[in-house]
N, C-alpha and C positions, 0 to 999 in steps of 0.2 A: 473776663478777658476774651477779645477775638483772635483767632486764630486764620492764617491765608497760607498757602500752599508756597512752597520754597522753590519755583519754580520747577526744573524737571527732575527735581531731588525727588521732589511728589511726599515732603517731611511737612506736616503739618507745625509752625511756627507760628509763636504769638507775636502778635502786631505791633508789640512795647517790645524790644529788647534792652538788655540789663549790661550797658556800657559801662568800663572799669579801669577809665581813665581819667576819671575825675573824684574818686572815692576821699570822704571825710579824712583829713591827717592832722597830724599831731603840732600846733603851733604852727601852720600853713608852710610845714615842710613838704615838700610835693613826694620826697622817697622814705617817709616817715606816713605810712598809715594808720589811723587810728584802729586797730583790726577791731575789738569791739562792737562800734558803730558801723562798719562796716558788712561785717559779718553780720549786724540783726538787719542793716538795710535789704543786703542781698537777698538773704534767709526769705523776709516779709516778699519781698518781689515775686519770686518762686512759690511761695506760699500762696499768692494772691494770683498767678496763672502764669507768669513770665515762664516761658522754657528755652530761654535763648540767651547766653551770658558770654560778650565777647571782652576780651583781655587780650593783652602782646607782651612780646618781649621785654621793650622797652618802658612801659606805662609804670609810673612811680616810681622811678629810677630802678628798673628790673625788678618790684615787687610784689605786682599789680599779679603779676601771675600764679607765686607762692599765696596771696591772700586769696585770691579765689578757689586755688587747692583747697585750704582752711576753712574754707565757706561751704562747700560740697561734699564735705563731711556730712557723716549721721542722715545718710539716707538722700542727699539731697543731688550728688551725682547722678544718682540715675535719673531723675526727673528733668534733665536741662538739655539740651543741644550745648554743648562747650565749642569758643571757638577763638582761636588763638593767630598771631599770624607770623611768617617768617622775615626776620628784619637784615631785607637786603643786604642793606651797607653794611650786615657785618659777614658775608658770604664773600669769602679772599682766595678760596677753592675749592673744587666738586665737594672735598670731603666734608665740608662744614655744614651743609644741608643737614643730613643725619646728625652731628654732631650735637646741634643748635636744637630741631627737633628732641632727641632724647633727655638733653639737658632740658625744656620744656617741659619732656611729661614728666620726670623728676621731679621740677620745681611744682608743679601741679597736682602732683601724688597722682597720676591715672594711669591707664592702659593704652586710651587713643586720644585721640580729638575729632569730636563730629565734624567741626567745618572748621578745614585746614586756610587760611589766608597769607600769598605773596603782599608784602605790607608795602604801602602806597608806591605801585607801580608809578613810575613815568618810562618817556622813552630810553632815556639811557640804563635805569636798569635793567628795563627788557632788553635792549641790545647787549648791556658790557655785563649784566650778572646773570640774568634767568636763560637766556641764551649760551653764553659763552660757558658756564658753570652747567650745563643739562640742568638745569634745576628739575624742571618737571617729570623727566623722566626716575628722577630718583623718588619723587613724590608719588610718581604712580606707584613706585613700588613697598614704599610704607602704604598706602593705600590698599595693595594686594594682600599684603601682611596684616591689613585689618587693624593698621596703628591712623588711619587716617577713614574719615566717612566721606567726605567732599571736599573736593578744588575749587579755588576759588583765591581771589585778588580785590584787594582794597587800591584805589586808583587816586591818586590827585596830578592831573596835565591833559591838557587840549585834547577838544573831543576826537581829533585823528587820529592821535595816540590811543583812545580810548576804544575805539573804531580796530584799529589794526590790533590791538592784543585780541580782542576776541574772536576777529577770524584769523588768527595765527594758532588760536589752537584752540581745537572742539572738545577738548575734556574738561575746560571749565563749565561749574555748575550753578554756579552764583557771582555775586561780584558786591562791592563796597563803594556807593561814591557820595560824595558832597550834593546836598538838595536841600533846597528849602525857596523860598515865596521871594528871596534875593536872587540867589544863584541858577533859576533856569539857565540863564545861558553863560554860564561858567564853567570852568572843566568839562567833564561827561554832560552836565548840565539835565535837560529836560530830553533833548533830543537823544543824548544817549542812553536815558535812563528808557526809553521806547523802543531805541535800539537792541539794548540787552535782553529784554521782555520778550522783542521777536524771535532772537536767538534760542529762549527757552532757559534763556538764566534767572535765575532767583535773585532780587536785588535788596540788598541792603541800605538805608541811608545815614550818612552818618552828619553831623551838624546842622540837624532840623533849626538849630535855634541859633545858628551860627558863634559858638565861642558865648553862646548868653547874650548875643546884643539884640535878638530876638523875644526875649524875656524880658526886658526891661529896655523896651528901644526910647531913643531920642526923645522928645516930648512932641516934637512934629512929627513923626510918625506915627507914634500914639494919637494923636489927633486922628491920623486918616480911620485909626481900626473903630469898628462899631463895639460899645459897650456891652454887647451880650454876650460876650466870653472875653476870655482875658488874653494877652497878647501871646501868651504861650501857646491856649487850647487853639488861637489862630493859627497861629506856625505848626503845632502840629497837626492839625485839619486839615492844612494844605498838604502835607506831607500823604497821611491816609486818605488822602479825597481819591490821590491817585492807585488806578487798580493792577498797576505795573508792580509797586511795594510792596515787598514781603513781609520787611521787617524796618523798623523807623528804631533806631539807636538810642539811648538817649544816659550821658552820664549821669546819675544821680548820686549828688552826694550828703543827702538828708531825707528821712524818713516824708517830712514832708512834700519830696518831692517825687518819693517814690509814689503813696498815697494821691496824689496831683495827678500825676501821670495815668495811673490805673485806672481813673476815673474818666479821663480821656480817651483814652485807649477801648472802656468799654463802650463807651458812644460815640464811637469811629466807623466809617462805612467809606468804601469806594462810591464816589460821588455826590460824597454828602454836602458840598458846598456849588450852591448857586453861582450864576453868573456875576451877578450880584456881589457875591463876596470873592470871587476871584477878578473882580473888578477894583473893588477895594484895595486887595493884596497888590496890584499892580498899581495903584496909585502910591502903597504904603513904599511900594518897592523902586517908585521914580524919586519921591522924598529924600527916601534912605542912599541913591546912589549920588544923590547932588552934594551931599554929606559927607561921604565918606573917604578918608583920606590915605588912611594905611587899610591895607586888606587883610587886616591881623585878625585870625579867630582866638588865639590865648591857647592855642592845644599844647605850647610850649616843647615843642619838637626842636624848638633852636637851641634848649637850656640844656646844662647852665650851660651860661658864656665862660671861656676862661677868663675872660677881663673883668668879668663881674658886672658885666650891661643889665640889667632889667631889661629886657628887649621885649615881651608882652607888655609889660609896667609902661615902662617908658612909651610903646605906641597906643596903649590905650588911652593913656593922659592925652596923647599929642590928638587924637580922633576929637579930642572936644572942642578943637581951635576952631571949627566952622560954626559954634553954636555959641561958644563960652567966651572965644579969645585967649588972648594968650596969658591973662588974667586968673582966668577958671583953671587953664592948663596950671600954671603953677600950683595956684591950691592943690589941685589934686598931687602932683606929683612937685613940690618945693624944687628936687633938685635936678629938673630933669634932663636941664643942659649937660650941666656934670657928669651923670651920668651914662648921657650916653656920649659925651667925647671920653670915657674910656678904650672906645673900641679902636684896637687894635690893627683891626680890617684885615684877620686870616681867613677869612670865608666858611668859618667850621657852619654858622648860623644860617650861611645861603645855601648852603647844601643838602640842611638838613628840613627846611622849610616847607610844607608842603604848598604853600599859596604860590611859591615860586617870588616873593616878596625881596626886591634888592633892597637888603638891609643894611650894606652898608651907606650906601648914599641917600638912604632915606633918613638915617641920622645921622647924617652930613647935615642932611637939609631941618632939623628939627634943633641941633648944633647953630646953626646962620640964625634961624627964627629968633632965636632968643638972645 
């Protein structure tokens, strides 16, 4: 495993972290985990040099966090950095920061959490909750109390928004954003990810592989990558090529991909990729933009619908219409008209969205297609 400095935490962190929002489950019930399999993935990860294991609130329908308590058992808490994050939208008054916290390390079985995260800031909830609620200043104060090791915010909205949290306040010490060989110039993108770096923050990346379409891209895509690695150890190459990175995320939810990753991760170097192959990357990445139709990664932040939309399901089918038709689209998803004219259109799913995706008129328009 390699190890890079967490910016001006100055915590030496491995370069693979151990994301726990996609963990193996029981019958592809997303709040049903298989604890098990999960618990030997994690275990082996840590075993193998991972010290960096981040989980939330809300990941597995609220159980992502009790599972990782369970995991950190027998010895295994003290070997990790743990890092959880506070979920805004459910902060309705100052008192609920603490609230939410304590119920966390409860659910965690701990004493603190090394690296505390506000979970996917945008503007409005830095204006209408982290603002208006002090949030921070109550977090400095679990911090004082040694229930917290570091501040720090996971980000998804335009890089001004992303620009203006950090110099709005100099006690953050890390941050959390979307990167990968598509998204330079997406949210925080590349420029902010250089931005943070000079600040002295520690950065996190989270969907190296974008929702997995990274992993198994398009077959024109695949075409641009060169066959000497495989389209994964590309996307994440690009990720650690960069020396801004601290820590590259990555959900695993099978032993084989823990094993994959590790293997990766030890033959990763800041710089290690040529002109050559970040030439590549940008051709793979004009391919893939002509492509692509919804901006869905599958993180499933929108579910469930109350109307019982498939709203990842249903956009992932409809992303094949540029290659497949609307032929292809059917096989994969039979019913996917139907589907998605359940939607009811109360906006629970555009709120909760992190790509900022207008969902409902994009299956308005997937509704007319068909």
């Amino acid at each position: 495993m390699k190890y890079r400095k967490m910016g001006k935490t100055g915590v030496e962190v491995s370069v693979l972290g151990f994301g726990c929002m996609r963990l193996p489950t029981v019958d592809g019930q997303d709040n049903c985990i298989d604890e098990e399999k999960a618990i030997g993935i994690i275990r082996s990860g840590i075993d193998s040099g991972i010290n960096y294991v981040d989980t939330a609130f809300g990941y597995h329908g609220g159980n992502s966090e009790r599972l990782v308590g369970k995991a950190l058992k027998d010895g295994y808490r003290e070997k990790v950095n743990l890092a959880t994050k506070l979920p805004l939208w459910n902060v309705k008054c100052e008192e609920d920061v603490e609230r939410i916290f304590n119920e966390q390390l409860q659910k965690i079985d701990t004493d603190h959490i090394d690296f505390y995260l506000l979970h996917a800031v945008n503007n409005d909830s830095w204006d209408n909750i982290v603002t208006k609620f002090d949030v921070l200043p109550k977090l400095e104060k679990l911090k004082a109390d040694g229930k917290i090791k570091h501040i720090g915010f996971s980000f998804h909205d335009d890089l001004w928004v992303f620009k203006k949290v950090i110099d709005a306040y100099d006690g953050f010490e890390f941050c959390q954003i979307q990167f990968n060989y598509i998204d330079v110039d997406y949210q925080a993108g590349l420029e902010g990810l250089e931005y943070a770096a000079s600040k002295g923050l520690g950065v996190i990346v989270m969907e190296p592989l974008l929702g997995g379409k990274l992993a198994s891209p398009n077959e024109r895509v695949a075409a641009k990558l060169s066959e000497e690695k495989t389209p994964v150890e590309w996307a994440l190459d690009f990720v650690w090529n960069r020396p801004e990175v601290s820590i590259l995320l990555s959900g695993m939810g099978n032993m084989q991909m823990v094993n994959d990753n590790i293997g990766y991760a030890d033959r990763s170097n800041p710089g290690m990729l040529s002109e050559k192959d970040l030439a590549m990357l940008s051709d793979a990445k004009h391919v893939f933009d002509e492509m692509v139709v919804v901006p869905c990664t599958g993180c499933e932040y929108c579910m469930p619908c109350p109307s019982g939309v498939k709203i990842p399901k249903v956009f992932s089918a409809f992303n094949n219409i540029t290659t497949g038709g609307r032929r292809v689209v059917k096989d994969i998803f039979p019913d996917i008209e139907t589907n998605a004219s359940l939607c009811k259109k109360c906006g629970k799913c555009e709120n909760a969205c992190p790509q900022h995706i207008k969902i409902i008129d994009t299956l308005k328009t997937i509704i007319d297609k068909f």
